[in-house]
Structure formats: C-alpha cells, structure tokens
N, C-alpha and C positions, 0 to 999 in steps of 0.2 A: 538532486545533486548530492552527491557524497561528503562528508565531511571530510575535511584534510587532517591528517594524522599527526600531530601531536609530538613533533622531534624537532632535532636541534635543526636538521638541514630545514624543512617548510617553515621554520620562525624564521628564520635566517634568509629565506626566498621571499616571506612576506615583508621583514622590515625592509630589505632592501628597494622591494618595489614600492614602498610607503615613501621611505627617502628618495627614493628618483622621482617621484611624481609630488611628492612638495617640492624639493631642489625646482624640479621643475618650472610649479607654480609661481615662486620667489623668483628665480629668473626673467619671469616676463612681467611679474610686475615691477620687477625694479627694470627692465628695459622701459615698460608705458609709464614710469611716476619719474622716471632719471633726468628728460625736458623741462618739464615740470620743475623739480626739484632745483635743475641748474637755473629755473629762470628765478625762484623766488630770492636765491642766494646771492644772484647778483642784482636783484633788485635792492634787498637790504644793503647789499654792500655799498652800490649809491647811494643810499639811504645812510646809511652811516659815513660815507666821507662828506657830504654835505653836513652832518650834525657835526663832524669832528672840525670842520672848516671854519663853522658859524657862521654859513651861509649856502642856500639852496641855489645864490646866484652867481657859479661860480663854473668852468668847463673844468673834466677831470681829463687827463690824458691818457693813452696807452696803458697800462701798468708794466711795471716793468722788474723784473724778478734777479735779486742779487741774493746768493745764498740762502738763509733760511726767511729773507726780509721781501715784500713786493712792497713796492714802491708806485705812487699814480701823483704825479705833478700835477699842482692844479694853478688855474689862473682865471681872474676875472673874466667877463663877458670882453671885453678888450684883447684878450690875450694877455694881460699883463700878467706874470707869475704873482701871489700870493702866498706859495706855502708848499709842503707835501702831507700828504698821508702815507703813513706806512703798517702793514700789517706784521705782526711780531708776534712770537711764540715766548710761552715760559712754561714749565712745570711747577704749577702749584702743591698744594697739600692731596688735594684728589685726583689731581690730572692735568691735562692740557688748556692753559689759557692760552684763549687764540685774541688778540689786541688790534683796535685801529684807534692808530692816535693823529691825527692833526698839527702838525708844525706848521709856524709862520718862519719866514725866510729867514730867519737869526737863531729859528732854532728854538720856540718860546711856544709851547703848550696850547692850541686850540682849545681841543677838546679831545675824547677818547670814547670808547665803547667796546664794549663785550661782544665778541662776536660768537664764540661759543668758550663754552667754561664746563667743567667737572667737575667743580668746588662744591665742598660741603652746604646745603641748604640752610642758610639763617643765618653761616660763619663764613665762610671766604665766599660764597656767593655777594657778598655783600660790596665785592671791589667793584660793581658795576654802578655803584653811588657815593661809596664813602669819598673816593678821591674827586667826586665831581664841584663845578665850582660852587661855595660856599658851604659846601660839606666840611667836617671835621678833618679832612684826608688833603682837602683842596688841593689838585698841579696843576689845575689850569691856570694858565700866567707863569709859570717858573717855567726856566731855563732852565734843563738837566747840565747843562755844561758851565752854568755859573752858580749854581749852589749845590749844597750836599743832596745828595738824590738819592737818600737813603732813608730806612725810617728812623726814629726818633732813639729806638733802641738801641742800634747801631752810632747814634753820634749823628745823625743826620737830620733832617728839618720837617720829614712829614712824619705824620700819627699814623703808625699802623691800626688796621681793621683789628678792634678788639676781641683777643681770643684768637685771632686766626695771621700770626707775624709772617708763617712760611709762607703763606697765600700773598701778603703783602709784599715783604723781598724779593719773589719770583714776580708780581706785575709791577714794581718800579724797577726791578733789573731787565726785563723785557723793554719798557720802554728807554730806559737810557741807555741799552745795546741799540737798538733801535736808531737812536738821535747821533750817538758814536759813530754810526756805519753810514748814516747819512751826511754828516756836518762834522765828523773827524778826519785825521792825515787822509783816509782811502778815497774820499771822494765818489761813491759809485753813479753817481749822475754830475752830468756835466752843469746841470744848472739846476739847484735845488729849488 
C-alpha cells in the first residue's frame, strides 16, 4: 500500500474521518448509558426527598415544574400532606449549585442536599455539611420567612462556610427564593 502524501488536503481528510468515527462512537454510547443514567438520577432524587423530609415513610407526588423551581408534594402513608421538596438553582463561586431542600407546611427547613455542585474542592464544596443540622451553618429548623436568611456577614443569622461567603450567599439565596415562590403572595401550588 502506498503511503498517503503529506499535505494540507490528506490531514484535513484524515482528521475529519478521525472526528466522524469518535463523534460517532460517543453518540452511541451516550444513546446505551442515557437509560441507565436517567434511572440512577431519579433514583437519587427519591433518595434525597426522603432524606430532605426526614422520612423514607412518606409518598412523593407528581413533580411539578414552576419556573426555574420543580416542586414534589409530599404526604404521609395516609395521604395526609406533610411538606414540599423543591429543587432550586444558584450560581456559586465555581458554577451551578443544583439544591433539594425539604419544607414542612409552614415553611420550616426539613432538610437539604446537594444534588450536584461545581464548587471549589475543600471550600464551597463544603455547603453540602456546614449548613447541616448541628453543624456550624445549621437551617434546618429555621424558617427563611421568619428570620434573617442571610449570612452573618450580611447582618443575618447563619455562619457562612469559611473562606468561601459567595458560595454561601448563592445556597441561602437559592433556598429562600425557593421558600418565596412557594409559601409567598404567588402561590404556585394549590396546596403546599
């Protein structure tokens, strides 16, 4: 076989064929991992409205999507309502914090969880503990609508993650937009 000759047009026929047959390859496996993929993420997501609830014994409803906010009513084995989770976005110091936090019917801090984050490793990755209960950050139990929901810096009542304040402002303003668009004047569910 002859060797191909050494010019702009045969590199330019070779990379292109390089690139269509990875593009390729990447297409099909993100088509067989995509099932896959979708199922693990809504597993965790159960998995995390049960831990933001404080309780695995608990039915989740429909989700139901207002704006940048999804919304899953949840209610005891009864039917009886208990609460909402809602999922909530903010731009921290390295990117997109994606949030599910836990309300009880008044509006008062279940729990929360990271559901993915960008944050600096060591410093704003650290929102997925400092605000937990008994940690230095503690909201679970506060009402964003009856105290300052700010951090400490600001005039407000929780300790921001040290070193890392913009990380901290963007996940208590995510979550008390969050609590606003649920349990403020707009009401976006008929029964929280």
């Amino acid at each position: 076989m002859k060797k191909l000759q050494s010019s702009f047009t045969n590199m330019v026929i070779v990379m292109t064929v390089v690139a269509v047959v990875a593009g390729g390859v990447l297409a099909w496996v993100n088509k067989v991992t995509a099932p896959q993929i979708e199922k693990i993420n809504a597993e965790n997501l159960s998995k995390g409205i049960f831990a933001v609830m404080g309780s695995d014994n608990v039915q989740v409803s429909e989700a139901k999507e207002v704006g940048d906010y999804v919304f899953y009513l949840v209610a005891d084995k009864t039917g009886k309502p208990v609460g909402t989770a809602v999922t909530t976005q903010a731009q921290g110091f390295g990117g997109t914090l994606e949030i599910l936090v836990g309300f009880d019917l008044e509006g008062t801090i279940l729990g929360y969880t990271i559901l993915s984050s960008a944050e600096t490793p060591g410093l704003g990755a650290k929102a997925n503990t400092w605000f937990q209960k008994g940690q230095k950050g503690d909201i679970v139990g506060k009402n964003p609508g009856t105290c300052n929901f700010t951090v400490s810096k600001d005039g407000g009542e929780i300790d921001a993650i040290t070193a890392s304040t913009i990380t901290s402002r963007a996940f208590l303003g995510a979550i008390k937009k969050a609590y606003d668009e649920l349990y403020g004047d707009k009401k976006p569910l008929s029964e929280p």
